[in-house]
N, C-alpha and C positions, 0 to 999 in steps of 0.2 A: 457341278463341282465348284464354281467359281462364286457361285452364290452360298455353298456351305461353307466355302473357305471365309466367304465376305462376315458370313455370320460367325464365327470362329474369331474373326477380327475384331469387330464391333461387340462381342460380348466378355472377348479379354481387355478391351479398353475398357469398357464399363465397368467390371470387376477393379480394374486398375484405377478407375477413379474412384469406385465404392469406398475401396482400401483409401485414398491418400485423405477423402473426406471426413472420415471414419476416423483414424488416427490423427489429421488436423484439428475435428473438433473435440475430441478427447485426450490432447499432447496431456494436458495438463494434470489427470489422471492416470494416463498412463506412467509419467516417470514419477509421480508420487509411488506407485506401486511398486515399479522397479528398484526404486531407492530404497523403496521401506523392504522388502524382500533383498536387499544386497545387505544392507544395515542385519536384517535376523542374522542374514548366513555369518557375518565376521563379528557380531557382537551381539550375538540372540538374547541369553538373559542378561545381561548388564543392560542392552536396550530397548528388553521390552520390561523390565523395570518399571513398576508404578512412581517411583522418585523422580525415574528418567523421561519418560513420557512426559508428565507435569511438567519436568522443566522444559523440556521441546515447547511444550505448548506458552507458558507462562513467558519464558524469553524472548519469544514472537511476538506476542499478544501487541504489544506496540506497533510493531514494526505491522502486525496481518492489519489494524485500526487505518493506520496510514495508508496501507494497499487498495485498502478502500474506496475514497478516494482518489488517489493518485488512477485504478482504471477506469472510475469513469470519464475523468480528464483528457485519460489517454485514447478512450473510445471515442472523443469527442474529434479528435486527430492535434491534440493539444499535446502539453508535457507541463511537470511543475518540482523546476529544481531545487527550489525555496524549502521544504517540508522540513526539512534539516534545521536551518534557520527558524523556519519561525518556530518549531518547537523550543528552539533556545530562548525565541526574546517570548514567546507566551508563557513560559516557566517561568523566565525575570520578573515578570508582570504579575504574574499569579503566586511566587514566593514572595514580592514585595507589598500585595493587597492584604495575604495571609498574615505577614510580619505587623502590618500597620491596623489594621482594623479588628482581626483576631475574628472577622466572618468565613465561616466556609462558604458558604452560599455563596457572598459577595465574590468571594474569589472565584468562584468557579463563572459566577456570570461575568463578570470580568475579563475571565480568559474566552469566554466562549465571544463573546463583546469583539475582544481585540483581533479574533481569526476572522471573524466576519468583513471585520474593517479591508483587512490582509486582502480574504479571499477577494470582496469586491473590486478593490484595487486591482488585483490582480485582471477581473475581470475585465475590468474598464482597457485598460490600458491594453488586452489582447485583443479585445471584441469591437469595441468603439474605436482608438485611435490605430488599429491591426499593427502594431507591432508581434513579431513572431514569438510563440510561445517561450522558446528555447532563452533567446534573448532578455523577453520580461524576466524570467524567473532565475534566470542567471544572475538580472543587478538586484530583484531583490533579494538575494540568496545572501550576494555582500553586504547589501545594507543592512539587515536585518543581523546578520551575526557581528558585523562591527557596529552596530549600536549596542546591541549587548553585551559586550566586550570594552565597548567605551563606559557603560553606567559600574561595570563590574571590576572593571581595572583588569580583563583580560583572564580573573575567575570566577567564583562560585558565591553562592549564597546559600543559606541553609534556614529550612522555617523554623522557627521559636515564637515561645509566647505557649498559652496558657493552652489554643486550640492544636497543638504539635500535634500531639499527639492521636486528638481526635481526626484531622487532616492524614495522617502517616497509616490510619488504619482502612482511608479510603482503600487500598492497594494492597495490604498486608494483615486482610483478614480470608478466610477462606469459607466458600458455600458449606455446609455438611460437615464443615469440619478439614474436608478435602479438598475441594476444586479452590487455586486461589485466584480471589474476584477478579483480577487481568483478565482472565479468560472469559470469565462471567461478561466483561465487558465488550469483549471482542463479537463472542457468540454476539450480545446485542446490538452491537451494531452491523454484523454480516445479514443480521435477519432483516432489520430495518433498511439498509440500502438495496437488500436485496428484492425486496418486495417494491420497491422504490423503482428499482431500473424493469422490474418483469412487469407491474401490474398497476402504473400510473402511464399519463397524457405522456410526462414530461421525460421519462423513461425511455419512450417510442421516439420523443425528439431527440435523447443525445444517440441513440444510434444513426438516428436519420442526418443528423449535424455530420457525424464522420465517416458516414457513407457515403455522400452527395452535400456536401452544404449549400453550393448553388442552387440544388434542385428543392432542399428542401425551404431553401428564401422563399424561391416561386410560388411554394405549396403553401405558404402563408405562416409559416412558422417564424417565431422572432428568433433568429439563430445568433443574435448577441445576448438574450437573455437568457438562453438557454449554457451560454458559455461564462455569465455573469451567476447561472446556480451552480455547474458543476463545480468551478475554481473556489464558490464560498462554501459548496458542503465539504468540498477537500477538506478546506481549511477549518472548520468546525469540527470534523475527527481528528484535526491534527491537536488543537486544541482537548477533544477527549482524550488523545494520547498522552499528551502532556499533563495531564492532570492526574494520570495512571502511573505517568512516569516520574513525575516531580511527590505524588504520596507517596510513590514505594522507596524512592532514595531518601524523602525528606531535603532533598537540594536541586539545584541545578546550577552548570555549569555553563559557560558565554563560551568557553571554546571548545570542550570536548558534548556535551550533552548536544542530539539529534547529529551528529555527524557521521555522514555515510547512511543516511536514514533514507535521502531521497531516493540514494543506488539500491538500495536496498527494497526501496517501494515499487521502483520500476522491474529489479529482478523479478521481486513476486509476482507481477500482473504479466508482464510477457513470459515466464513460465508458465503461468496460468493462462496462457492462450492470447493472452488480448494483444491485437496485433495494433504494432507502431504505426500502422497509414490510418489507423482509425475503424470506428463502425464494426467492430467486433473485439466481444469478451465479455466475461460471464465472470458476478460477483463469487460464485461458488468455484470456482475456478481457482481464482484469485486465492480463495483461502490454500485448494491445493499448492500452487507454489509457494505459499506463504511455509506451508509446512514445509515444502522440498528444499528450500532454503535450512529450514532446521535444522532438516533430519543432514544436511550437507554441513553444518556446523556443529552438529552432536557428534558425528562419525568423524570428524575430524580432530575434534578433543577426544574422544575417546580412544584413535587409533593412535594419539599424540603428534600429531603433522604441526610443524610449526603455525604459530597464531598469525605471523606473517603471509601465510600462503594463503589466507581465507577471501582475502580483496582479490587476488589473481586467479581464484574460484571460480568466484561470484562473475569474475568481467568475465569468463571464459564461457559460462551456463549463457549470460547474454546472449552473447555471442553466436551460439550455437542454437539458443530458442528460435532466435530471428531466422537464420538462416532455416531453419527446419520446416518455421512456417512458412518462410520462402518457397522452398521446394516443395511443398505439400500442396501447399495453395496454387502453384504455377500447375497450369495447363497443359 
């Protein structure tokens, strides 16, 4: 009797972990689902809409680029509060290359050039002299948005000259007619990082980085060089962002353009599962939150809730991913 009771024990516990594993490594699909099914019920055709949809996706499309990024950073058991920032001064940079020279090209290497510099710095300074991530990317969040703020006089600039135009249609031309290119762009780069972190060396080291990084020194891995590629690919999508973001407005701003961009990066990747202590998350993921984020600010304009409440959302969903994966993950 006390041995069936024993087994009765030991197989509702395992059931019980089946389930919290199960739903831990699927959060990120599961409340895309439930959003996208609560969103049918209170605004079925308005939002399942071919208009509306595109736009869920197209007004992401930045922000899912950046996400990118921002988790492998965060897998690394890193953070990077700068994305905001440097999207402002790589815009200044990339509107003022376009203004002067009137090359696309140049401008875009240019900007991809100036994210490189960023990310490395970045790197340098967390990996080599270990300053905390939080820290780094806090002062250069300031410096970087008050340098552009100081070139700009506190506003905007806008491209002109002869390539505007052809520059304004990077972003504001659409595949088939339909799909407009943001998304195009997005797709490509979720496939490219993601085939990156599943089916390269260097993929296996950032999870090994934020799982053990002690253990993975030992194992012979350069674990500052691996913190010197994650922080500069960040920064080179932020730069594709920016370049998605600055053709589709034709400007940019020193103090409103990428602001709230970074909360907005890390909302998507810890919705998307990828947890804050590191060494787990999943690019495909990432795009689910990237969307759960949408569909929370499509149903939000659409139900008319004020546009104020959408930061006290967003910190809320934090809040409660964390904790979820807390209780899921605990033992």
């Amino acid at each position: 009797m006390r041995k069936m009771e024993r087994w009765y024990t030991m197989k509702g516990t395992g059931s019980s972990r089946d389930w919290k594993k199960t739903a831990s490594d699927n959060s990120a699909l599961i409340a895309f689902v439930v959003l996208f099914l609560l969103a049918v019920a209170l605004k079925g055709t308005m939002f399942l809409s071919w208009n509306n949809i595109i736009n869920i996706l197209r007004n992401n499309s930045i922000i899912g680029i950046i996400a990118l990024g921002m988790t492998l950073i965060i897998i690394t058991g890193g953070i990077d509060l700068s994305v905001g920032s440097q999207l402002a001064m790589i815009g200044f940079v990339a509107i003022k290359v376009l203004n002067t020279t009137q090359s696309i090209v140049l401008t875009i290497l240019v900007s991809v050039a100036t994210a490189i510099v960023f990310g490395f710095l970045t790197g340098v300074l967390v990996a080599k002299f270990r300053i905390p991530a939080f820290i780094t990317t806090l002062g250069t969040m300031t410096m970087y948005r008050s340098i552009s703020q100081y070139f700009l006089n506190g506003g905007g600039v806008m491209a002109s000259g002869e390539k505007m135009d052809a520059y304004i249609k990077i972003s504001n031309n659409n595949l088939f007619g339909k799909i407009p290119m943001p998304i195009i762009y997005w797709v490509i780069c979720v496939v490219i990082i993601h085939l990156l972190v599943n089916h390269t060396g260097i993929g296996r080291h950032i999870y090994a980085v934020g799982s053990n990084e002690k253990a993975t020194l030992l194992s012979g891995v350069c674990v500052s060089k691996v913190k010197y590629f994650v922080y500069t690919v960040s920064a080179v999508l932020v730069a594709v962002a920016t370049i998605v973001e600055t053709s589709r407005l034709g400007s940019i701003n020193s103090s409103s353009s990428g602001s709230s961009y970074e909360m907005d990066a890390i909302a998507a990747a810890v919705i998307g599962g990828t947890s804050m202590s590191g060494g787990k998350g999943k690019i495909l993921f990432t795009v689910f939150g990237t969307l759960t984020l949408g569909i929370i600010n499509n149903m939000m304009n659409l139900l008319g809730v004020n546009a104020f409440l959408v930061g006290a959302v967003k910190g809320g969903i934090i809040i409660v991913a964390v904790l979820l994966q807390t209780r899921l993950n605990k033992e």
